[in-house]
N, C-alpha and C positions, 0 to 999 in steps of 0.2 A: 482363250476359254471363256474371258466375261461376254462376249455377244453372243455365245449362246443363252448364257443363262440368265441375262440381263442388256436387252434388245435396247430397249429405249435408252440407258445410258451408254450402249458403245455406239447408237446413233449421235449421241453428244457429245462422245468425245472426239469423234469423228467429223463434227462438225467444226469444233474449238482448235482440231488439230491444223482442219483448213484454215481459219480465220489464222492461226497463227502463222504459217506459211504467208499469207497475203501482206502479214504485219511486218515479218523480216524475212522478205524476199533474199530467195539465194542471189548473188551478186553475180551480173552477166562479166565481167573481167576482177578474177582475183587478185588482190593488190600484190603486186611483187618488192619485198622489202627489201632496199640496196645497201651491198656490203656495208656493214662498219667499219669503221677507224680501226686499224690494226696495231698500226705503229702511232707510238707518241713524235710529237714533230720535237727536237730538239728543242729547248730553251722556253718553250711553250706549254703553257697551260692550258687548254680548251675545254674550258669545264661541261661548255653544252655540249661539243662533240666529243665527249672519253673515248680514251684507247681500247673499248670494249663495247660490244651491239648487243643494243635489245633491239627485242621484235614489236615493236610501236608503232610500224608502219611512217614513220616520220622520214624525211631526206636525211640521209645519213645517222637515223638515227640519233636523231637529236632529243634531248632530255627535257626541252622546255618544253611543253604541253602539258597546258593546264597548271600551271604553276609559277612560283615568283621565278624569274630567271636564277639560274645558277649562279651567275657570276655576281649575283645582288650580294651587298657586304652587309653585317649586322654589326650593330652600335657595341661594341663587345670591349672596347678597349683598343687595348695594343693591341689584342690578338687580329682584329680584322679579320673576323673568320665568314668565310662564304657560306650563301647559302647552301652552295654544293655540299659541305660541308656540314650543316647545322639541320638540314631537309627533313631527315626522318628521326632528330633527335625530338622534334616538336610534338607530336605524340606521346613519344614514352617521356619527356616531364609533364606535361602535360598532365598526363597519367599518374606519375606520382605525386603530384599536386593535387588531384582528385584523391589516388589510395588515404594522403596525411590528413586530407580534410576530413573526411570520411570518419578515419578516427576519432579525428576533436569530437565528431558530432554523436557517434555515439562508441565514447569510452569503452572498452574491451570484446568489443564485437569484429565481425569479419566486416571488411569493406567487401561489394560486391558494388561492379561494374564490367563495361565492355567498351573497348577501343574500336575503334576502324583503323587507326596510324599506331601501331606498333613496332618497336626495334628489339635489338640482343638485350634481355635484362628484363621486356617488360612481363613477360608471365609471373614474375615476383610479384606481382601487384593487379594487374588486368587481365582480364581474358581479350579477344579478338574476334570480330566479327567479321565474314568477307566481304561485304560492300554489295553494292547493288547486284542484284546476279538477273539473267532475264529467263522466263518462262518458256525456258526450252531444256528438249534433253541433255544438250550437251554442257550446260551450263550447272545441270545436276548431276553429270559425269564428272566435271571438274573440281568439283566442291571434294569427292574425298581424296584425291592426291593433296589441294588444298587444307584440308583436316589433319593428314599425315604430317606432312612437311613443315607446319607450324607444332606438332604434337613433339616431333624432333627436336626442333627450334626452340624448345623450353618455354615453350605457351600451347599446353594441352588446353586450357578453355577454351573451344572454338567452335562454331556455329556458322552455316549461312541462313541465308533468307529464301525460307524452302517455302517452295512451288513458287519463287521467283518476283524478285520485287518488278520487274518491267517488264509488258506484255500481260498478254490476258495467258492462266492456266487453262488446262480443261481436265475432266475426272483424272482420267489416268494418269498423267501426270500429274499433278496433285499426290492422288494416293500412292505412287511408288517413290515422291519424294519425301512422303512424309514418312513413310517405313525405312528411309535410308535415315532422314536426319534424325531419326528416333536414337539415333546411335553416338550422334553427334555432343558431345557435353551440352553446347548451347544449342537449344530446340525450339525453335521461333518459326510461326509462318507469318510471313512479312511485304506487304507487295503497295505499289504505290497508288495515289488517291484515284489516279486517274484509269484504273485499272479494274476488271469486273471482279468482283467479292471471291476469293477462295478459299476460305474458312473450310476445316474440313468436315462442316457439319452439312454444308453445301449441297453435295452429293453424298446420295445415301450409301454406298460401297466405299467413298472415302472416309466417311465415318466411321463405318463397322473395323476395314481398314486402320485405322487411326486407336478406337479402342485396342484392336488386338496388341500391336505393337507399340501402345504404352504401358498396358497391362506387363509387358515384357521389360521394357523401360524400368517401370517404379520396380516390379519384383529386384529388379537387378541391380536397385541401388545399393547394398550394402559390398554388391561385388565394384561397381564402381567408385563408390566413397574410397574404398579400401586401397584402390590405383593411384586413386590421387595423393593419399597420404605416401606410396612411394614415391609417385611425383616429385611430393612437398622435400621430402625427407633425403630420397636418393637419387632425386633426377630421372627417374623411368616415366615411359611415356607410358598414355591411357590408349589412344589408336593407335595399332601400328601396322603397317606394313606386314608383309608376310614373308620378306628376307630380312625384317628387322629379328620372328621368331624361329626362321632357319636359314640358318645364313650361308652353309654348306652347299645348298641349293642354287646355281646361278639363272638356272630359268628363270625361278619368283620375280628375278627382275623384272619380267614384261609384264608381272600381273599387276593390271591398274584396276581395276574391276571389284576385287576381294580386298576385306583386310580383317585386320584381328581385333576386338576388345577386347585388351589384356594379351594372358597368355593361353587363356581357356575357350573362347568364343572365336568362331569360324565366321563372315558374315558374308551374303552372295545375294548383293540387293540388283531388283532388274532395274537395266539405264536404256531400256527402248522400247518403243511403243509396239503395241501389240503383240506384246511375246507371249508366246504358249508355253517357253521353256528358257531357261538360262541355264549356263556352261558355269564350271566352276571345278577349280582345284584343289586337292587335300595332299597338302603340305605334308612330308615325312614318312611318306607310306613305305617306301624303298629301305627306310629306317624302323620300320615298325610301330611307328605311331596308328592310333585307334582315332576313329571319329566317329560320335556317337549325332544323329538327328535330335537338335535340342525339343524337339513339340513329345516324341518318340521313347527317345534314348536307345532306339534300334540301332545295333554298330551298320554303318556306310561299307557296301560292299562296292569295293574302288582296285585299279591298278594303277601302279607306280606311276605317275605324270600321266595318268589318264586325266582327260579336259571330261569331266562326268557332266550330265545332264539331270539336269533336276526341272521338278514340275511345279510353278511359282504360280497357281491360282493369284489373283489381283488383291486378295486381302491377305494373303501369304507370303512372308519371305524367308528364303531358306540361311538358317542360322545352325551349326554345329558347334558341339562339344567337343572339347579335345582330349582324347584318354591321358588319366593321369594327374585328373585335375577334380579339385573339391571346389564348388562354387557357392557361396553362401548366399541366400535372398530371404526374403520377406513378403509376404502376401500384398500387392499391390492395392493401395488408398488413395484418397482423392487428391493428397499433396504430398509432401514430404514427410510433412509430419506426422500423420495420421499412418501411412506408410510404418514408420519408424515403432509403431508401437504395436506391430502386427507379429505372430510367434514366426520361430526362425524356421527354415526350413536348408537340408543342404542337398545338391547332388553329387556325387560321387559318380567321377567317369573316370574307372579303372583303366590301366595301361596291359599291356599283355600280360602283365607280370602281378597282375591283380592288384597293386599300387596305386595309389593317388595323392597328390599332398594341395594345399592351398591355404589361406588363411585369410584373416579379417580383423579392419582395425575398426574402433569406434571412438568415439567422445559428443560431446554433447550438440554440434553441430552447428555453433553460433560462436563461439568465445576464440578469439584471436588467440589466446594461449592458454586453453582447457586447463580446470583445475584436477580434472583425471582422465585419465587415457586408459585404452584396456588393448590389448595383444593377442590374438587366439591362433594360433597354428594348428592346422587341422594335416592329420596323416591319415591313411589305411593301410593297413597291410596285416597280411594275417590272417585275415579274414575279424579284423578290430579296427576299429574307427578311435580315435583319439584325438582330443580338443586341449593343446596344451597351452595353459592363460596366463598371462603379465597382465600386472596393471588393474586399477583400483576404481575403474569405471563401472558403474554398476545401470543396465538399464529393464530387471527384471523380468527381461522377456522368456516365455518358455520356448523348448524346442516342439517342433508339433510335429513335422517327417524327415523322414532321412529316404532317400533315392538312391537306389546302387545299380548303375550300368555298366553288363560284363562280365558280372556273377556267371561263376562256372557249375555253381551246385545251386541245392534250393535247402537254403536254413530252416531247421526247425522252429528255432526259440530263438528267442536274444536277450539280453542280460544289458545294465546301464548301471555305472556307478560316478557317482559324483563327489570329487574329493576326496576317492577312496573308500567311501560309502555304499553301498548297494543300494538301487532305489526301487522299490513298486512300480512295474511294470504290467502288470496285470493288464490296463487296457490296452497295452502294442497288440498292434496285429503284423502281417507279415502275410505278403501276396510276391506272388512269381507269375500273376497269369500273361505277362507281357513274354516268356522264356529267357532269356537273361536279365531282366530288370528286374529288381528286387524292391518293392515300396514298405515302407515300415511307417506307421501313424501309428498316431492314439500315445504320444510321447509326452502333452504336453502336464500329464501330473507326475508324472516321474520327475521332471523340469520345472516344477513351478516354482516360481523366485529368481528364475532366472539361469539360462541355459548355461551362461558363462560367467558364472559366480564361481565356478572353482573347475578345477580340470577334468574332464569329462571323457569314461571309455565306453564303447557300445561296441559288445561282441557278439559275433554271431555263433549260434551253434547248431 
């Protein structure tokens, strides 16, 4: 669709795509990688050849490339422990010798950092970056099973080095990798000296691109802070997988393409040049799960393990709702912070049953071990919305709208009490002209002092 309506840059990218082809020609004889070691030789240790194959392209699979030999010993004492052994523990102390210093240096604050060499243990302290990636599609196809796989692995911080540290970008790629890694915890474009400039201010559709899906990004920080306090707290991950959220399901395994943020976001970024259209699947429908167009909130009209097509304009990417779920955000600012002090807004994307639940944690967003914390469980049902609060964090933000997709009637009025209060509502308005979505504004004086200062219902009538 972009070289209609923008010639000169799909002449460019067309250009850049060739220059890239010339830079990492396909390879006239594919390397064929020969068995591994299957069996251990009795009495033998072969630390370079293990009784197990990677795909390294190396003569049997051999582990020394680019590195001290395996069999090298460390001054360790009695133990004489091998490199083979000691390899990837180098990183995560490494790492937690950054996370302690960090401390010293500034007393009750979070350390923040990023590894390349990570092991089991170290998301306790580091996030993970993936190493040089090159300025191709398929190197931003692999990045999210990479994202997944570490989100697992108990190090949800994770980023690569999007639109590709080696090799030259060109627009389109650029701008579909920046709309993927908008999604990514760590969001970096990164690429090396010797390499032409891809900043996404670059190109003007990468730009526009780039605003829209951070604009999506920041709103959606309060739903992502909130993951990773599970994270912290009970080991759930922030990406997942889409048989990580229905596991019932054994197809999801082939799907490498989608995945989920959280339990409420659907994400279907395009991974090829020149698409006019990208495939993509909604999980649960055989089960009755709803899926709402997050730009929309129009329910997804789909059948069961249909592969649907959907239409991804180049500054577009298609991101769904999942019924059943309350999503909390905040009007998107120029950093975090500025962010943070923006009035709350939620959506609600009912389940068939006209249900939804969700919630949101906060505290103050620097201090290693907050002096208060706040708790908000959010439900619907009923045709009422209820915010039910723990905890003594106060960040005096109002509520400005509430969003409801899947509304089966159209309310007249609505009513908000706070702490069992009644509040002046006078300025709510209330619009249905979308036909099931329901918008309510003009919240934020019923709310002022703060949305979640004490437990909050809004009912419709």
């Amino acid at each position: 669709m972009f070289n209609i309506t923008n010639a000169t840059e799909a002449a460019s990218a067309s250009s850049a795509m060739m220059s890239q082809s010339i830079m990492y020609p396909t390879p006239s004889v594919t390397p064929t990688p020969t068995v591994g070691r299957t069996l251990a030789t009795p009495g033998v240790r072969n630390l370079t050849y293990p009784p197990y194959a990677i795909n390294n392209f190396l003569p049997g699979h051999s582990l020394q490339k680019q590195v001290i030999s395996p069999d090298a010993t460390h001054n360790d004492g009695p133990y004489n422990s091998t490199e083979y052994e000691l390899h990837n523990l180098y990183g995560h102390t490494s790492g937690n010798a950054t996370y302690n210093a960090l401390k010293a240096v500034f007393p009750g604050k979070r350390p923040f950092f990023i590894n390349r060499s990570t092991f089991s243990g170290s998301g306790n302290f580091s996030g993970h970056w993936g190493g040089d990636t090159n300025s191709m599609w398929g190197n931003m196809y692999f990045g999210i099973s990479q994202a997944l796989q570490f989100s697992i692995a108990g190090i949800p911080y994770f980023g690569v080095e999007t639109c590709g540290f080696n090799g030259n970008a060109d627009m389109e790629l650029c701008t579909r990798w920046m709309q993927l890694s908008a999604w990514f915890p760590l969001y970096r474009n990164h690429n090396n000296r010797n390499t032409i400039a891809q900043e996404a201010y670059r190109w003007s559709t990468t730009a526009e691109a780039t605003r829209r899906i951070m604009n999506i990004r920041y709103s959606l920080l309060p739903y992502t802070y909130t993951l990773f306090h599970r994270a912290n707290v009970a080991g759930e991950t922030v990406l997942r997988a889409l048989p990580w959220e229905f596991p019932n399901d054994p197809s999801l395994k082939a799907v490498e393409t989608q995945f989920m943020s959280g339990p409420a976001l659907l994400v279907t970024p395009v991974l090829a040049p020149l698409a006019t259209s990208v495939q993509g699947v909604f999980p649960g429908i055989a089960d009755g799960t709803l899926w709402y167009d997050f730009y929309t909130l129009q329910k997804v009209s789909v059948a069961a393990g249909e592969n649907k097509t959907l239409d991804p304009p180049l500054v577009h990417q298609p991101i769904h709702v999942r019924g059943g779920y309350i999503v909390p955000m905040q009007k998107a600012g120029n950093t975090t912070k500025t962010s943070r002090l923006s009035p709350w807004s939620l959506i609600v994307a009912l389940d068939g049953n006209g249900k939804a639940g969700g919630e949101l944690y906060l505290d103050d967003g620097i201090s290693l071990v907050p002096n208060a914390t706040k708790n908000v469980e959010f439900s619907f049902a009923n045709n009422t919305l209820r915010a039910r609060v723990s905890g003594d964090y106060q960040d005096g933000i109002s509520l400005a709208n509430i969003t409801i997709a899947g509304i089966k009637w159209k309310p007249q009025r609505v009513s908000l009490d706070s702490g069992g209060e009644s509040c002046n509502i006078q300025q709510a308005t209330l619009s249905c002209e979308d036909g099931d979505v329901l918008r309510i504004t003009g919240l934020e004086q019923a709310t002022h002092g703060g949305a979640w200062r004490s437990c909050l219902t809004v009912k419709l009538h």
